[in-house]
C-alpha positions as CSV (number, residue, x, y, z in Angstrom):
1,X,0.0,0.0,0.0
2,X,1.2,3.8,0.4
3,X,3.1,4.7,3.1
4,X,4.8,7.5,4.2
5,X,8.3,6.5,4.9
6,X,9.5,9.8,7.0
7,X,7.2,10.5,9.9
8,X,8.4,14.1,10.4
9,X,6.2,16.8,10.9
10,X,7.1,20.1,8.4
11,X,9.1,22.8,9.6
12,X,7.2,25.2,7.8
13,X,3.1,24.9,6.7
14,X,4.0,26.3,2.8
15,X,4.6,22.9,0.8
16,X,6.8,23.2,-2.0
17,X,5.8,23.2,-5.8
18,X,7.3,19.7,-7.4
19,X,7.4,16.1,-6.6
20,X,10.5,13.6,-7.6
21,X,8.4,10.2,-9.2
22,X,10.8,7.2,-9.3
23,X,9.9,4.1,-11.8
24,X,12.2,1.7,-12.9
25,X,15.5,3.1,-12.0
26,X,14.6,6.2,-13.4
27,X,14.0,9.6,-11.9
28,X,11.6,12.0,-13.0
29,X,11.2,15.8,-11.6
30,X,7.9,17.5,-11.9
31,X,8.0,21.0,-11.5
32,X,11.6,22.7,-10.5
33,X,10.7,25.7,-8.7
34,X,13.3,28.7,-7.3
35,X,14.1,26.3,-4.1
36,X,14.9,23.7,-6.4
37,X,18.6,23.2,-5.2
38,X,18.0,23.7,-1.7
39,X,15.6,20.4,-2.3
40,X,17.9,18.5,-3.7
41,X,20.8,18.9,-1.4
42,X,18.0,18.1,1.7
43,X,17.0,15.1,0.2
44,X,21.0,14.1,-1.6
45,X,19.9,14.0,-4.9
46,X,21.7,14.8,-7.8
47,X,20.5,12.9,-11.1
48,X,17.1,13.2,-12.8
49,X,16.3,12.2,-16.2
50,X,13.8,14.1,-17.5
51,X,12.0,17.5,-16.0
52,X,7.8,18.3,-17.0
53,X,6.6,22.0,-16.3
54,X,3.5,21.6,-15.5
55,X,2.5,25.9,-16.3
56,X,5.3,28.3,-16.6
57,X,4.3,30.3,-13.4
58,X,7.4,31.3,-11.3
59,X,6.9,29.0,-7.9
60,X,7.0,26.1,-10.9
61,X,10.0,27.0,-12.7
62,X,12.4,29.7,-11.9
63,X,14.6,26.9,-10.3
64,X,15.6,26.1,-13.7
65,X,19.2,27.2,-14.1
66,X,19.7,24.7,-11.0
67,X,19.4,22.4,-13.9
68,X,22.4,22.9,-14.9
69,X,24.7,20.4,-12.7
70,X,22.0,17.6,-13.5
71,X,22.6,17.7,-17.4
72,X,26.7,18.3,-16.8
73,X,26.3,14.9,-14.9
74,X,24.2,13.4,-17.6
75,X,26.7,14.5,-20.3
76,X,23.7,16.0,-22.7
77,X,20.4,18.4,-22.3
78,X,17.9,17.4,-19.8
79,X,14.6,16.3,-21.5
80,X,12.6,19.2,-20.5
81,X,8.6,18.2,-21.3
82,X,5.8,20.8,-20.9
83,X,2.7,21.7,-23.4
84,X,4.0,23.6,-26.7
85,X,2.4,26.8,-25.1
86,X,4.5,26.7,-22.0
87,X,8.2,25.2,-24.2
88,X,7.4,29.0,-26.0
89,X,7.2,31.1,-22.9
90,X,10.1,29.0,-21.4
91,X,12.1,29.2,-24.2
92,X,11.7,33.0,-24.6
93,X,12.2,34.1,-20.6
94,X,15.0,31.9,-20.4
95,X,16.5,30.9,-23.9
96,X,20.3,30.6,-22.8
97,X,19.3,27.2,-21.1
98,X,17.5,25.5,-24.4
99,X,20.9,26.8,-26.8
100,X,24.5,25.9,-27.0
101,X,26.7,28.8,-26.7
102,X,30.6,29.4,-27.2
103,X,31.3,28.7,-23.8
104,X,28.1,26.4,-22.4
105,X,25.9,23.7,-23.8
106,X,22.3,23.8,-23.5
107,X,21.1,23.0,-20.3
108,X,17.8,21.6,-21.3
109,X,16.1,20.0,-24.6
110,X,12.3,21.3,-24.9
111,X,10.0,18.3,-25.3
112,X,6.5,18.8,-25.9
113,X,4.1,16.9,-24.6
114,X,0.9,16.0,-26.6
115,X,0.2,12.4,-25.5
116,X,1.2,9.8,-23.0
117,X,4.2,9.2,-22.4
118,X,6.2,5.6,-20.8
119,X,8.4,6.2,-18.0
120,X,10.6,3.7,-16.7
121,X,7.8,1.2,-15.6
122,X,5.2,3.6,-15.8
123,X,2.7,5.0,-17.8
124,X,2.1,8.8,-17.6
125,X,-1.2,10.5,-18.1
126,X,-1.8,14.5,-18.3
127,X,-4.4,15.9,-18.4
128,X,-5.2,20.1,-19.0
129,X,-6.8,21.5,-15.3
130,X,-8.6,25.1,-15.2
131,X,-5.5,27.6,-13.0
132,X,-7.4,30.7,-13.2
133,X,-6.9,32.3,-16.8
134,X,-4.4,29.7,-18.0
135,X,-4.3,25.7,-17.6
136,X,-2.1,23.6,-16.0
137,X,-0.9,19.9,-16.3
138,X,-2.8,17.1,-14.1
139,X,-0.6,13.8,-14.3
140,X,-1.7,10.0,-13.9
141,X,1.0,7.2,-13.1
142,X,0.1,3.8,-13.8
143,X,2.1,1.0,-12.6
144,X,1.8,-2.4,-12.1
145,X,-1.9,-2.7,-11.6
146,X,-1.1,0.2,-9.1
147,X,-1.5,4.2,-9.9
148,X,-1.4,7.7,-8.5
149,X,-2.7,10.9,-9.5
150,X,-1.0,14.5,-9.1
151,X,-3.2,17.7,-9.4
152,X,-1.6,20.7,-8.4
153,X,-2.4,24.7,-8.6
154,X,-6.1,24.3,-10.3
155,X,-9.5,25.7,-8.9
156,X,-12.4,23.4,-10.7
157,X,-12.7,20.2,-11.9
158,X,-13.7,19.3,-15.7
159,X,-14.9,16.2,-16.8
160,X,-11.7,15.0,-18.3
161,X,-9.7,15.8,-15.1
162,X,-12.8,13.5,-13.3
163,X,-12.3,10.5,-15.3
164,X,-8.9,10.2,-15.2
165,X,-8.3,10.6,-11.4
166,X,-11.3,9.1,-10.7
167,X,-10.3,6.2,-8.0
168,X,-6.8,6.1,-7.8
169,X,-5.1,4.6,-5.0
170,X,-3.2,8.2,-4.2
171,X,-4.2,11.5,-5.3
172,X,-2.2,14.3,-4.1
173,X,-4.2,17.5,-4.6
174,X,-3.2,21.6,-4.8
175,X,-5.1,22.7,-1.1
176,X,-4.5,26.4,-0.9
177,X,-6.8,27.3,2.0
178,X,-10.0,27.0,3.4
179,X,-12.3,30.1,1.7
180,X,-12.3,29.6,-2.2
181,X,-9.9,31.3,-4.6
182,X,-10.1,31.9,-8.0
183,X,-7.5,30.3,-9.1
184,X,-6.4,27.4,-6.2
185,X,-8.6,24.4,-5.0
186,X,-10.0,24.8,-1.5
187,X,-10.3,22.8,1.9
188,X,-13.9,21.8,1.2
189,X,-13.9,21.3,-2.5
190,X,-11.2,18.9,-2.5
191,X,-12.3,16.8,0.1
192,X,-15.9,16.4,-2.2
193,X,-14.3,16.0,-5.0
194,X,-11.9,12.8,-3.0
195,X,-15.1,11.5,-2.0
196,X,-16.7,11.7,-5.4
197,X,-13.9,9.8,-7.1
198,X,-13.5,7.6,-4.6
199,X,-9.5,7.5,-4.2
200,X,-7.9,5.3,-1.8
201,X,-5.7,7.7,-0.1
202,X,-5.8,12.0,-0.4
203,X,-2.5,14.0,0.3
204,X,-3.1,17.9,0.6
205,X,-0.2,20.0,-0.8
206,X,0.1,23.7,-1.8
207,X,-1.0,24.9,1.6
208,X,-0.5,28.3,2.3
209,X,-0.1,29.8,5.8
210,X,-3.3,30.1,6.8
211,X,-3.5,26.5,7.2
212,X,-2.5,25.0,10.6
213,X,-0.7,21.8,10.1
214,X,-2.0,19.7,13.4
215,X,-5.4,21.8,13.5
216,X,-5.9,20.6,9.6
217,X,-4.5,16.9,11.1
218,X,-6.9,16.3,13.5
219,X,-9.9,17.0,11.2
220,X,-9.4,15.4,8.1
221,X,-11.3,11.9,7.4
222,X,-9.2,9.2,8.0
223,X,-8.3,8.5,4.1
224,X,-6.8,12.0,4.1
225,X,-3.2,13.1,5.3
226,X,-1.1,16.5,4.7
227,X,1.2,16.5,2.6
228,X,5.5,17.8,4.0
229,X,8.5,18.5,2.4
230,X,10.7,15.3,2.2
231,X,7.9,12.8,2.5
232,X,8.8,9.8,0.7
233,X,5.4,7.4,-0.4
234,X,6.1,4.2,-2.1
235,X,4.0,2.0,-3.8
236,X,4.4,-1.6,-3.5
């Protein structure tokens, strides 16, 4: 089942914007926002093989130049995946990391992603999720007979993003706060939707600090956790 292998309680309430998803042997880093090195050296990583941008918003991706040592140690470009939209606005805010120059090679390879994709033994799902006036990227992992959903910074759920996450053993959903906001999911509305899809187990993530970490604890159902940073969940 899913189990949280580091029992710690967060320092801080504000969860961070990326997960690290390991299938396989392989490594793969969803999201690589401006604390991206500080995550890596806390949890002594320092190898991924392919990057996906879920939307091009800052918390997401302005720790991309900490990129940088992971494709020196692969010896090429990291495969960088995101919607054709987003590769664009990447490529044009930050477009010394996507070219080779006299004195650096390209940093990242731009990928785009318009289908599932196979990921060490996984499958990999997306799906587009209502963020305000843009989307961003929902993602399924299907392993095994086994599978997990990950559904951060949205505020409503479509139809597609229904069927797709629709009972998944894990489904680890953007939280902000308790009052509704126009561009982040809310206390209540996540825990209905969880119920109406009938997942097995519900981690809450994006928090911000309005949210009381034990308060929140001691009132969610008991097929609903918060997420921290460094928690490890592994599915066997």
């Amino acid at each position: 089942g899913w189990g949280a292998c580091d029992p710690l309680e967060p320092k801080n309430r504000r969860l961070r914007s990326s997960i690290l998803v390991e299938s396989g042997g392989k490594r793969l880093l969803v999201d690589c926002g401006p604390d991206l090195r500080e995550q890596f050296l806390a949890a002594e990583l320092d190898s991924v093989d392919r990057v996906i941008v879920t939307h091009d918003h800052a918390d997401h991706c302005h720790g991309i130049d900490d990129l940088r040592p992971i494709a020196q140690g692969l010896g090429r470009p990291v495969p960088l995946l995101a919607r054709q939209d987003v590769l664009e606005r990447l490529e044009s805010r930050f477009r010394y990391i996507f070219i080779d120059t006299r004195f650096y090679r390209a940093v990242a390879q731009a990928v785009q992603i318009d289908g599932d994709i196979s990921f060490g033994e996984a499958r990999v799902s997306f799906v587009d999720q209502p963020h305000g006036g843009i989307t961003s990227l929902g993602l399924r992992f299907d392993e095994s007979g086994r599978n997990a959903a990950y559904a951060i910074d949205f505020h409503d759920m479509t139809a597609e993003m229904f069927a797709m996450y629709q009972g998944v053993d894990l489904w680890i959903a953007d939280c902000l706060r308790r009052a509704p906001h126009p561009t982040h999911a809310h206390l209540a509305a996540v825990i209905g939707w969880a119920r109406e899809l009938k997942v097995g187990q519900l981690l809450l993530t994006h928090l911000d600090n309005s949210m009381d970490y034990k308060a929140l604890s001691a009132e969610l159902p008991d097929w609903a956790a918060l997420a921290f940073d460094g928690q490890e969940v592994v599915l066997a």
